[in-house]
matplotlib code that plots the C-alpha trace (Angstrom):
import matplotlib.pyplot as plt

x = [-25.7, -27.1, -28.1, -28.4, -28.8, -28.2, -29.2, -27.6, -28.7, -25.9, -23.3, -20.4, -16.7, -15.8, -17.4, -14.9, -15.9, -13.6, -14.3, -12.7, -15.6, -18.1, -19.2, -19.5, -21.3, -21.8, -23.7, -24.2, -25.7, -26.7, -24.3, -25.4, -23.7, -23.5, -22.1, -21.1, -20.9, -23.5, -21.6, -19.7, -18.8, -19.0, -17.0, -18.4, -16.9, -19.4]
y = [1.2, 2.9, 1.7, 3.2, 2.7, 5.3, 4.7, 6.5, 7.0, 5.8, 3.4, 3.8, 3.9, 4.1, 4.8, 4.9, 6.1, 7.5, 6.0, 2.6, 0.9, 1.4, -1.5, -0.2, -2.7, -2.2, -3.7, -2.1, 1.4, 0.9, 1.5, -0.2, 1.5, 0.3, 2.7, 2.8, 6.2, 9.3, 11.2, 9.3, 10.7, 9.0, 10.0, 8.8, 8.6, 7.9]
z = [30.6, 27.6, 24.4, 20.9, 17.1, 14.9, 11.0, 8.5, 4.9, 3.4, 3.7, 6.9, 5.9, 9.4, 12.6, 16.1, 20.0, 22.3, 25.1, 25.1, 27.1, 24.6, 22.4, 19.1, 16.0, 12.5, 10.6, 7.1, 7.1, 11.0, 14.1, 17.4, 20.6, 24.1, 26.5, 29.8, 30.7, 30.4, 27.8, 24.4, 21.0, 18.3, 15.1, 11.8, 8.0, 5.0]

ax = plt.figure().add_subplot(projection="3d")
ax.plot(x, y, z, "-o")
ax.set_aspect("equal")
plt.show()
């Protein structure tokens, strides 16, 4: 399992993963992942 927090300078509209075992958390302008596998993409809107 890998872990990561992205912070972005401004606020998220949307953020969605394409693989459906990732854990994805938002929390304001920061986006906490937890991933199962060794590749994800993660597709952001602000």
């Amino acid at each position: 399992m890998y872990r990561a927090v992205i912070n972005m300078a401004g606020p998220v509209k949307r953020a969605k993963v394409l693989n459906r075992s990732t854990v994805l958390r938002r929390n304001g302008r920061s986006i906490d992942l937890a991933v199962n596998d060794i590749h994800e993409v993660l597709i952001v809107e602000y």
